[in-house]
N, CA, C and O atoms as CSV, one atom per row, in Angstrom:
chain,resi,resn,atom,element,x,y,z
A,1,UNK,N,N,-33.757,7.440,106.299
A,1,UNK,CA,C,-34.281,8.180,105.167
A,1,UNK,C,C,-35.788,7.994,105.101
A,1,UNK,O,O,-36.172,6.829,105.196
A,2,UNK,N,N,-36.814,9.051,104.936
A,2,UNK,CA,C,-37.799,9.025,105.044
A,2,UNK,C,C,-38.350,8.457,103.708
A,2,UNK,O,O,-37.460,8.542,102.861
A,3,UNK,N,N,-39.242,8.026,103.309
A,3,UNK,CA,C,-39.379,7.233,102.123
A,3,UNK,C,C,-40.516,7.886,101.162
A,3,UNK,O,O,-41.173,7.435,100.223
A,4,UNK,N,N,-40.467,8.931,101.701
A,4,UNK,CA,C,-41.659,9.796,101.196
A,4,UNK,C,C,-41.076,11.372,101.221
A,4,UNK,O,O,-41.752,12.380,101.424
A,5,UNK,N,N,-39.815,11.310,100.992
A,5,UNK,CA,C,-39.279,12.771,100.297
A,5,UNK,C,C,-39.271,13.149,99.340
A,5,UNK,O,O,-39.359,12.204,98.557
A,6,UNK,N,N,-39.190,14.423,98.649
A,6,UNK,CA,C,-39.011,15.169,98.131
A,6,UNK,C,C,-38.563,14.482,96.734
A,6,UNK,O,O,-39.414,14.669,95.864
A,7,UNK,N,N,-37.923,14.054,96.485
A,7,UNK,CA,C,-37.208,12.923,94.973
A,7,UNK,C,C,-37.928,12.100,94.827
A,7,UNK,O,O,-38.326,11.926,93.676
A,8,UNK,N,N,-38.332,11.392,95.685
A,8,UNK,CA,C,-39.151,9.682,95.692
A,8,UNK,C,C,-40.893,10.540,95.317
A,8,UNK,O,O,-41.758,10.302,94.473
A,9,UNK,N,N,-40.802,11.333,96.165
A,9,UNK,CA,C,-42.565,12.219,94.891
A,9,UNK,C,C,-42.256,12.656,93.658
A,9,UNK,O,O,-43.277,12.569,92.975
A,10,UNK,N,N,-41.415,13.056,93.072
A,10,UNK,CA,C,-40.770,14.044,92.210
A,10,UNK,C,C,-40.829,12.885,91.186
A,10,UNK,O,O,-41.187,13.277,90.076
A,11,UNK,N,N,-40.562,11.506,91.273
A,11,UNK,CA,C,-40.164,10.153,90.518
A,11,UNK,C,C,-41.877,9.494,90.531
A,11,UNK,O,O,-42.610,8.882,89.755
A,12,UNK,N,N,-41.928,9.952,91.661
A,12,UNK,CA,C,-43.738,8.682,91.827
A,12,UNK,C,C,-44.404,9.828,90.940
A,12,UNK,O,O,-45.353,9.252,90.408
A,13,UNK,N,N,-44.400,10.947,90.572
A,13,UNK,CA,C,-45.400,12.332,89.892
A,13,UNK,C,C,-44.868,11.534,88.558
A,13,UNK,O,O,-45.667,10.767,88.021
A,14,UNK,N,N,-43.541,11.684,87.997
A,14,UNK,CA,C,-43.228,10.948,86.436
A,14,UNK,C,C,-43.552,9.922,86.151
A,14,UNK,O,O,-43.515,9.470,85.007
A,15,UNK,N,N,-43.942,9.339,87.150
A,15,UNK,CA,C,-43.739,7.614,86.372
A,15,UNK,C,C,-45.337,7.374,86.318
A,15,UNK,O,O,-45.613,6.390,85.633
A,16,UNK,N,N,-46.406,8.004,86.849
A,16,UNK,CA,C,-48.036,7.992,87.037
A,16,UNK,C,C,-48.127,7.713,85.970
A,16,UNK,O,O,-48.359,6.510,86.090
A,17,UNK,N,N,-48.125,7.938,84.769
A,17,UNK,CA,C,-49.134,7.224,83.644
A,17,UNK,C,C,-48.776,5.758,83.529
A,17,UNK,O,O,-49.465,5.041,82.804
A,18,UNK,N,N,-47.561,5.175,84.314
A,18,UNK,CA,C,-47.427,3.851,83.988
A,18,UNK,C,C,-48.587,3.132,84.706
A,18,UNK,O,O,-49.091,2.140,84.178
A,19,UNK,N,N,-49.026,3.596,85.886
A,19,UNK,CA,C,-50.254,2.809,86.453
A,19,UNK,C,C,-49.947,3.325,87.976
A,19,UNK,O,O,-49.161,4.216,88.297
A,20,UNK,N,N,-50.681,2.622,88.730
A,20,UNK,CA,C,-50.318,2.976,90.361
A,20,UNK,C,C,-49.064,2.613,90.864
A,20,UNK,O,O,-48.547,1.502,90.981
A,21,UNK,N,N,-48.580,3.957,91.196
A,21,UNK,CA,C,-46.880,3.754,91.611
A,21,UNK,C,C,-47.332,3.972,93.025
A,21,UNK,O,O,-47.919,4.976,93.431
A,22,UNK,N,N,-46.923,2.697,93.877
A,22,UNK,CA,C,-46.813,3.134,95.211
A,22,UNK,C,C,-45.475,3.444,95.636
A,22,UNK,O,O,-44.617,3.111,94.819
A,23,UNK,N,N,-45.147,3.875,96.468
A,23,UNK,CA,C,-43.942,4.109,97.327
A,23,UNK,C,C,-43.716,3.536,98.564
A,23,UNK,O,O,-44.587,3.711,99.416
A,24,UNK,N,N,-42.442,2.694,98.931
A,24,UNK,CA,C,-42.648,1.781,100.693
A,24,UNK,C,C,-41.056,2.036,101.013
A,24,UNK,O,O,-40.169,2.292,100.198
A,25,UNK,N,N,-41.004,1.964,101.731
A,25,UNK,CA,C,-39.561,1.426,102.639
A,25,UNK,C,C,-38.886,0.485,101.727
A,25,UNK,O,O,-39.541,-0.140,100.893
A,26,UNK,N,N,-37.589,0.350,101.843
A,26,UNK,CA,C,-37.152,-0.793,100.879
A,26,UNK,C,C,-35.252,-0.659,101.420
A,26,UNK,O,O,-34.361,-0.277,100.661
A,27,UNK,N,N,-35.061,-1.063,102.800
A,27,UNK,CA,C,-33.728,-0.943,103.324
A,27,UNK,C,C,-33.748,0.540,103.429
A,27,UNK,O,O,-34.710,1.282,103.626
A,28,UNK,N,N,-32.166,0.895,103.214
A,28,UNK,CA,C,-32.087,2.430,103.649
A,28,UNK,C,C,-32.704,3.482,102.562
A,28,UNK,O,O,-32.408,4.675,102.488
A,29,UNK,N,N,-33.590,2.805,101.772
A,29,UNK,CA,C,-33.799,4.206,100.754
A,29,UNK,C,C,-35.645,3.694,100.866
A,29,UNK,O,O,-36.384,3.310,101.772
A,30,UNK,N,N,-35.808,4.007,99.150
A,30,UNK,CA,C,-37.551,3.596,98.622
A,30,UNK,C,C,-37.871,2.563,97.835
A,30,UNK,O,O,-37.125,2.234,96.912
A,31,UNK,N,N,-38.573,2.170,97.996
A,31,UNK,CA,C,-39.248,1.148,96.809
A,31,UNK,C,C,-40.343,1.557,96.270
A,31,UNK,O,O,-41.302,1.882,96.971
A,32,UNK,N,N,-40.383,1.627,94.376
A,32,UNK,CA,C,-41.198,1.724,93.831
A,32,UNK,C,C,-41.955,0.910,93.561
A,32,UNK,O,O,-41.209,-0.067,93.626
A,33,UNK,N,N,-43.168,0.417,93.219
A,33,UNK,CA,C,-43.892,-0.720,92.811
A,33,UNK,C,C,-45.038,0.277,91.608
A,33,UNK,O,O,-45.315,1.467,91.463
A,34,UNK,N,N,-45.365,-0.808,91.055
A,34,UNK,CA,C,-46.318,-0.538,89.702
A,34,UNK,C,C,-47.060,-1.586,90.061
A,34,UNK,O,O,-46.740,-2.764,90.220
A,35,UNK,N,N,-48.344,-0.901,90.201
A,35,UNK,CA,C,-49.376,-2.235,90.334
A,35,UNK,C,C,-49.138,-3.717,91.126
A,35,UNK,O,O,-49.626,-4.838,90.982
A,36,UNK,N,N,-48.060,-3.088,92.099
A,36,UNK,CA,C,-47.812,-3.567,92.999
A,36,UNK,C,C,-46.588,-5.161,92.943
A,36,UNK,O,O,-46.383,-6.153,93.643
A,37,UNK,N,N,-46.148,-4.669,91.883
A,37,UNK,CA,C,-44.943,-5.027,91.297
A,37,UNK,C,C,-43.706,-4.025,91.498
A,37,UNK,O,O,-43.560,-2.928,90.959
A,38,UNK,N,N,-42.892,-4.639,92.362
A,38,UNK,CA,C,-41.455,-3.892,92.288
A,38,UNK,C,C,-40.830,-3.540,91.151
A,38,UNK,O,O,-40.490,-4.507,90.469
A,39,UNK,N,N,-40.494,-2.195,90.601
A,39,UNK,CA,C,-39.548,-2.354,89.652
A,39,UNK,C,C,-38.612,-1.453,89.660
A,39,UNK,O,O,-37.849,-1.383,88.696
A,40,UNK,N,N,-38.476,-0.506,90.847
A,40,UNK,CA,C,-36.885,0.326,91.148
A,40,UNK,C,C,-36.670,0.599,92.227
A,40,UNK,O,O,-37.280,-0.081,93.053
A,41,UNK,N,N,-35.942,1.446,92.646
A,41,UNK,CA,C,-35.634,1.867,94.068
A,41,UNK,C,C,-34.844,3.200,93.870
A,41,UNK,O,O,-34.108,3.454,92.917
A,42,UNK,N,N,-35.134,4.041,94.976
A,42,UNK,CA,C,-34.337,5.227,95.385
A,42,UNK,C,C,-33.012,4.354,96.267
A,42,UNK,O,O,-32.889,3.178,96.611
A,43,UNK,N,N,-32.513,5.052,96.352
A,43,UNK,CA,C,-31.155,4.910,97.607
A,43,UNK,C,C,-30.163,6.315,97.187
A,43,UNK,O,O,-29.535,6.529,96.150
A,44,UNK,N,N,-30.316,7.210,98.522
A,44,UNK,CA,C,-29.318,8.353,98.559
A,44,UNK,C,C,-29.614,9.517,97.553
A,44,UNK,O,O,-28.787,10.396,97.310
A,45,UNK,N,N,-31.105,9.439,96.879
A,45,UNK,CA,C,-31.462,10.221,95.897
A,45,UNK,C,C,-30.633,9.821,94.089
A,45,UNK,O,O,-30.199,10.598,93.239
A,46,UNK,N,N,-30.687,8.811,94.101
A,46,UNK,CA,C,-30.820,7.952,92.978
A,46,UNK,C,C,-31.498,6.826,92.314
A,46,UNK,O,O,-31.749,5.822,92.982
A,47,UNK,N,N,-31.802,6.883,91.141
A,47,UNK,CA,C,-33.264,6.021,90.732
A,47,UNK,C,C,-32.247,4.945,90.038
A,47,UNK,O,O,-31.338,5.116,89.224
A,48,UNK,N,N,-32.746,3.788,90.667
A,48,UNK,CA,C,-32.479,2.553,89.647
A,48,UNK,C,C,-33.917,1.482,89.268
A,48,UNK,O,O,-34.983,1.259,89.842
A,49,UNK,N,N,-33.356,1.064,88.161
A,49,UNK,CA,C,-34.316,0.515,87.517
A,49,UNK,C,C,-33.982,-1.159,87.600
A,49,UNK,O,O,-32.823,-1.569,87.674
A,50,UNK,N,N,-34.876,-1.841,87.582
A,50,UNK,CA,C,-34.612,-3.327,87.562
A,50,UNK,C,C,-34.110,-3.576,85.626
A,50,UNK,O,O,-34.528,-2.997,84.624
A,51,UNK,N,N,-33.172,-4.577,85.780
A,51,UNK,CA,C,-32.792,-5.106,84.365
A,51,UNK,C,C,-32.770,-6.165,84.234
A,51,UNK,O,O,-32.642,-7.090,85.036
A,52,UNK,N,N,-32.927,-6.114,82.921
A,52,UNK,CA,C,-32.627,-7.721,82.214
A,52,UNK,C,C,-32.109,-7.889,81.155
A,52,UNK,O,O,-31.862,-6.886,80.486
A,53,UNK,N,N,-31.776,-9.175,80.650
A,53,UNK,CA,C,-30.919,-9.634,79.857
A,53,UNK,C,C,-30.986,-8.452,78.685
A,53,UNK,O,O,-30.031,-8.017,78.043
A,54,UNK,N,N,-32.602,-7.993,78.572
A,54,UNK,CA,C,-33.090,-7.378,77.337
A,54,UNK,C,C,-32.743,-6.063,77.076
A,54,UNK,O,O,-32.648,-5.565,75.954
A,55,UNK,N,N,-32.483,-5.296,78.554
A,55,UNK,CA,C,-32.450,-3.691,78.507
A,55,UNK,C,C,-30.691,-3.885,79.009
A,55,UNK,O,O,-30.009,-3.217,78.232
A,56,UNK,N,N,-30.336,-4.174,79.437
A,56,UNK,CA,C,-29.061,-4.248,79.981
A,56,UNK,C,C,-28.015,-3.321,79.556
A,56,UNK,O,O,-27.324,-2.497,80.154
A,57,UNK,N,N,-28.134,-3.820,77.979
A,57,UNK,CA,C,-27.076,-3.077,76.810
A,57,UNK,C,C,-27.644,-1.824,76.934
A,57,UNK,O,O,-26.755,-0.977,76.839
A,58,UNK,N,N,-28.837,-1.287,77.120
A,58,UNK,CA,C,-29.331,0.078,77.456
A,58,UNK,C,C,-28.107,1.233,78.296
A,58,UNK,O,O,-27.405,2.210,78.034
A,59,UNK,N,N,-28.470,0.282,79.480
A,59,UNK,CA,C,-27.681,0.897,80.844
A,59,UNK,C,C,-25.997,0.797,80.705
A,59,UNK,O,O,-25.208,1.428,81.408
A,60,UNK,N,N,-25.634,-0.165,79.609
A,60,UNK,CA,C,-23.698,-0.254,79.606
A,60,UNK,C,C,-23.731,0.816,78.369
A,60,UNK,O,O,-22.609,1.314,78.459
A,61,UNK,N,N,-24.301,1.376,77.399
A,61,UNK,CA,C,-24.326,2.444,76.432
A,61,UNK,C,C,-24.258,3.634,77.400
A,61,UNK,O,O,-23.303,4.227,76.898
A,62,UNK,N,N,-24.550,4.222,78.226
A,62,UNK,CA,C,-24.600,5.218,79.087
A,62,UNK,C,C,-23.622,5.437,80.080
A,62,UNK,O,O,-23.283,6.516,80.566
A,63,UNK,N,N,-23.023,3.817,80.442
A,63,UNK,CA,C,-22.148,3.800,81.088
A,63,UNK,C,C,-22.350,3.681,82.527
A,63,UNK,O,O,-21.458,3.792,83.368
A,64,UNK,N,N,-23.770,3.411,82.789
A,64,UNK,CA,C,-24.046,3.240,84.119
A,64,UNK,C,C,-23.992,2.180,84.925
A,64,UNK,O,O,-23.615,1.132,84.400
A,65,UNK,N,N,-24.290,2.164,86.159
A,65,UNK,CA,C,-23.363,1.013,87.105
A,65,UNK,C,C,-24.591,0.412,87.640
A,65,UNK,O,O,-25.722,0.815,87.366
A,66,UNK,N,N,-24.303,-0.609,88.445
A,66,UNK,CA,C,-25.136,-1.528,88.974
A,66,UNK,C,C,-25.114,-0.719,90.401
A,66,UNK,O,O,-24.061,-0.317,90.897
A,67,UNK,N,N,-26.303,-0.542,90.956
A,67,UNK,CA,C,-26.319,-0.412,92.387
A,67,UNK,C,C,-25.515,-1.354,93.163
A,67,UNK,O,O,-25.476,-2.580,93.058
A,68,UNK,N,N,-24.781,-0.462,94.082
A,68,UNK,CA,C,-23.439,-0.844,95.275
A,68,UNK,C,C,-23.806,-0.803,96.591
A,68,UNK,O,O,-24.700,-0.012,96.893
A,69,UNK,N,N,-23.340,-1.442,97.390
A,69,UNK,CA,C,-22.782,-1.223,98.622
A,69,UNK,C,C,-21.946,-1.662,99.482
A,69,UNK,O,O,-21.846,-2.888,99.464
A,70,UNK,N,N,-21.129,-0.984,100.436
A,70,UNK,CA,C,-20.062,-1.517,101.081
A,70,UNK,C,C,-20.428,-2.562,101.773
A,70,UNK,O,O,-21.625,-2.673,102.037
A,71,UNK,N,N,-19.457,-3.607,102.243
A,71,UNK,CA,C,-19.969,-4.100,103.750
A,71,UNK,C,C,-18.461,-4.742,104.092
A,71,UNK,O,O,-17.586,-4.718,103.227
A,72,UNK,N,N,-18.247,-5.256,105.270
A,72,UNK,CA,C,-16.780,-5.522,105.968
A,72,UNK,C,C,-15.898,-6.182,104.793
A,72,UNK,O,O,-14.674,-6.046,104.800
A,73,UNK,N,N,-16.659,-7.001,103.645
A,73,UNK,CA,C,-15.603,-8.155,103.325
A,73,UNK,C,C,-15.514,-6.784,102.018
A,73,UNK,O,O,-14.435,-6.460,101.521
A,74,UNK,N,N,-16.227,-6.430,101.811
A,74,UNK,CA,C,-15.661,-5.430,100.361
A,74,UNK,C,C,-17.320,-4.962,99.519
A,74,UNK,O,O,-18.402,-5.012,100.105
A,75,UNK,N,N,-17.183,-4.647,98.460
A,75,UNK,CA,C,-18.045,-3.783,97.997
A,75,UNK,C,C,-19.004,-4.864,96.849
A,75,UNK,O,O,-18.562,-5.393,95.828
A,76,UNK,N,N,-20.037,-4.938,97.257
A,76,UNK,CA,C,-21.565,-5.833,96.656
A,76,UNK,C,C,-21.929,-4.937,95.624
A,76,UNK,O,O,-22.053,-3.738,95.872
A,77,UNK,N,N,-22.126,-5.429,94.414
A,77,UNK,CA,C,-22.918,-5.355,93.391
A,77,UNK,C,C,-24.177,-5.696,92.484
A,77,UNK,O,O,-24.240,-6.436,91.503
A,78,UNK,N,N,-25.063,-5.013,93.040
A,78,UNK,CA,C,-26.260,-5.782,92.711
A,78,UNK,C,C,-27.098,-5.580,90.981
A,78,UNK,O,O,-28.073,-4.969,90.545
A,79,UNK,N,N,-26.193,-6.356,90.509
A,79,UNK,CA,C,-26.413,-6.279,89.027
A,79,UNK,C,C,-27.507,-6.215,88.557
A,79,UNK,O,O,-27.563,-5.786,87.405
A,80,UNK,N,N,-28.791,-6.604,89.236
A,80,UNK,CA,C,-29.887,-6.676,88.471
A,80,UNK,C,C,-30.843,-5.393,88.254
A,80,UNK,O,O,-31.774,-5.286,87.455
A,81,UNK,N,N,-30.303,-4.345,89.286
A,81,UNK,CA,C,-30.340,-2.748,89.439
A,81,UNK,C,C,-29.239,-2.119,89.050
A,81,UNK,O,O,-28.070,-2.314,89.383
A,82,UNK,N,N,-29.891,-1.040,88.029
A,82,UNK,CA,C,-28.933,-0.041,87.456
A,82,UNK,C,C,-29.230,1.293,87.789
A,82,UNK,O,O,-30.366,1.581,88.166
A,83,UNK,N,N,-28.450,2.040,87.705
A,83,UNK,CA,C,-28.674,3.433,87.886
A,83,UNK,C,C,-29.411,4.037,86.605
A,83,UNK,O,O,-29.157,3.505,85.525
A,84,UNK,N,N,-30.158,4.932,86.637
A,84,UNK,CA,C,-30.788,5.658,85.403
A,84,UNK,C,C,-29.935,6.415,84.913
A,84,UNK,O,O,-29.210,6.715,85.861
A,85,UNK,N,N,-29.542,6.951,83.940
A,85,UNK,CA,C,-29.058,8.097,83.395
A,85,UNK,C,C,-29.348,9.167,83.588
A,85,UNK,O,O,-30.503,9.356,83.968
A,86,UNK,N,N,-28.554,10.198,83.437
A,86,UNK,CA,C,-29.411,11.553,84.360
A,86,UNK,C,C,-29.948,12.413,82.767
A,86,UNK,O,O,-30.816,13.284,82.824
A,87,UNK,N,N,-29.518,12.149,81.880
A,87,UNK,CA,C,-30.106,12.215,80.537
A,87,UNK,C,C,-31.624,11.247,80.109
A,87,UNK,O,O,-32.599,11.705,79.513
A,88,UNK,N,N,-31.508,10.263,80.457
A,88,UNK,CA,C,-32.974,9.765,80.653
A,88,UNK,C,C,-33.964,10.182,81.724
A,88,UNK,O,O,-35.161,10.192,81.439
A,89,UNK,N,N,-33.500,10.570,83.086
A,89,UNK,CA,C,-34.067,11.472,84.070
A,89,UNK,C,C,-34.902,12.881,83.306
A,89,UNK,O,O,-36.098,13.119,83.473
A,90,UNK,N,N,-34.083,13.602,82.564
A,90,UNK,CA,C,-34.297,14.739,82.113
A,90,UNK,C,C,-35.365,14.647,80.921
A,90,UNK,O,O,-35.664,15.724,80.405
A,91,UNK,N,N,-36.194,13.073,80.245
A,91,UNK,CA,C,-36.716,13.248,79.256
A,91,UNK,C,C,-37.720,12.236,79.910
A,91,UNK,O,O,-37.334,11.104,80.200
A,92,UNK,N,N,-38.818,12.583,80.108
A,92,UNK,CA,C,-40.137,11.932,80.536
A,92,UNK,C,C,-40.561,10.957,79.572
A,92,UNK,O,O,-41.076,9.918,79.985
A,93,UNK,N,N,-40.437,11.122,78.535
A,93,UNK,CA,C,-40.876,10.028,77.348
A,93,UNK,C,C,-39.882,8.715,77.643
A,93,UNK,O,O,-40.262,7.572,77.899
A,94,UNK,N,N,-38.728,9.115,77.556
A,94,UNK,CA,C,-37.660,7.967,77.555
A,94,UNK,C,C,-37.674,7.330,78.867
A,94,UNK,O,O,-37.540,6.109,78.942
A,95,UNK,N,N,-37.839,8.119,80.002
A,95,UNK,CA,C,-38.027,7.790,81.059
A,95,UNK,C,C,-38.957,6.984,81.606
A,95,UNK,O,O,-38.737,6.243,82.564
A,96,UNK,N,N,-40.393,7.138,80.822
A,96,UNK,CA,C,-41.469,5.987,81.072
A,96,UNK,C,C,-41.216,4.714,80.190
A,96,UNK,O,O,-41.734,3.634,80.473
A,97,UNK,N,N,-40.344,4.906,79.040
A,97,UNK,CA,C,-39.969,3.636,77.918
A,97,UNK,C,C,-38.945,2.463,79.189
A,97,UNK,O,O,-39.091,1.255,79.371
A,98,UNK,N,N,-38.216,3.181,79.685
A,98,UNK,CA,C,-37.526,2.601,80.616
A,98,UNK,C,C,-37.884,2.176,81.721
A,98,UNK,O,O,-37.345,1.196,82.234
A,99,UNK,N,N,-38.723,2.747,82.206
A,99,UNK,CA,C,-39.775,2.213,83.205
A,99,UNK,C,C,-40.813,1.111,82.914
A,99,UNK,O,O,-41.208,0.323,83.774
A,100,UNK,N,N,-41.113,1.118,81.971
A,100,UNK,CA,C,-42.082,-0.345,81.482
A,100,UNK,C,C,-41.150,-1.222,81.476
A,100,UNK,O,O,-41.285,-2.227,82.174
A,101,UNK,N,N,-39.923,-1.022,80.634
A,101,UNK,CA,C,-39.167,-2.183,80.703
A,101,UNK,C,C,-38.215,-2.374,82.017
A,101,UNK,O,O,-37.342,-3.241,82.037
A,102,UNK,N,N,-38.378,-1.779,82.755
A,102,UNK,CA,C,-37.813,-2.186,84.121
A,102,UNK,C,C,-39.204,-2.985,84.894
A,102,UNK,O,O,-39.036,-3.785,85.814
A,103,UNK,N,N,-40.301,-2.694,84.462
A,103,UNK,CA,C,-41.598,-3.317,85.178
A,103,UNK,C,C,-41.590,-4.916,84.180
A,103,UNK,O,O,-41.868,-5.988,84.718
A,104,UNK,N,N,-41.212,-4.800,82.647
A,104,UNK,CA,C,-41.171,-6.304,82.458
A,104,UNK,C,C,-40.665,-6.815,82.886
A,104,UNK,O,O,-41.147,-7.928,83.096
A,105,UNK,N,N,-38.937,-6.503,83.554
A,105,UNK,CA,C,-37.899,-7.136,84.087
A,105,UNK,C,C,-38.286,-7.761,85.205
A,105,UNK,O,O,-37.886,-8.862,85.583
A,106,UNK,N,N,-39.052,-7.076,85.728
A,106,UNK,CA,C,-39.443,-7.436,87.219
A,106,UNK,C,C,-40.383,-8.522,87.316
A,106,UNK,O,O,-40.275,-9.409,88.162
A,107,UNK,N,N,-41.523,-8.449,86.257
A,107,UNK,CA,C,-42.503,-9.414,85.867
A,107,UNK,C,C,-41.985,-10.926,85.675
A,107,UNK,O,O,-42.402,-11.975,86.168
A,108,UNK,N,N,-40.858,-10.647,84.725
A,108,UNK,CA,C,-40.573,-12.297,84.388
A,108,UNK,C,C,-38.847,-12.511,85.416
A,108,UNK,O,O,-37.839,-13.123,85.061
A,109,UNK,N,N,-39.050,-11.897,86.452
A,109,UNK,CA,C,-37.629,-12.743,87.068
A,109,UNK,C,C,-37.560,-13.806,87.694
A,109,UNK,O,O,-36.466,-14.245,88.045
């Protein structure tokens, strides 16, 4: 996956007023960084956000899941990444509220 498609600009264009969003490689998808702080990732054309104790209840109100993946012994859950809502996707305001606090998450882990 190229790490500089079409979604991963579409996400780095929304999230610009938070500060300098770079974009890198990050396994099979993207990594976002803010000021050069990690705080989400693409994988397969889905945005997750880093969490914490604080936003958490955010992401189980919506009903969204922790980023997955298979591997031989069974299926990994990486709880500390959530999927965005595609209702928070659709609202730029809420979408940067969630993005700072995925950049605090990342700050104090």
């Amino acid at each position: 996956m190229n790490s500089r498609n079409e979604f991963s600009n579409y996400i780095q264009e929304l999230l610009s007023p938070l500060g300098d969003i770079q974009l890198g490689k990050f396994f099979g998808g993207t990594a976002l960084r803010c000021d050069g702080i990690q705080f989400c990732m693409i994988m397969k054309n889905r945005l997750y956000f880093r969490v914490s104790k604080n936003n958490l209840a955010s992401y189980l109100n919506y009903d969204s899941h922790p980023f997955s993946y298979l591997t031989k012994k069974g299926r990994v859950n990486v709880k500390s990444y959530y999927e965005v809502p595609a209702d928070i996707l659709d609202d730029q305001e809420c979408l940067l509220s969630w993005a700072q606090q995925a950049v605090t998450a990342s700050q104090s882990k």
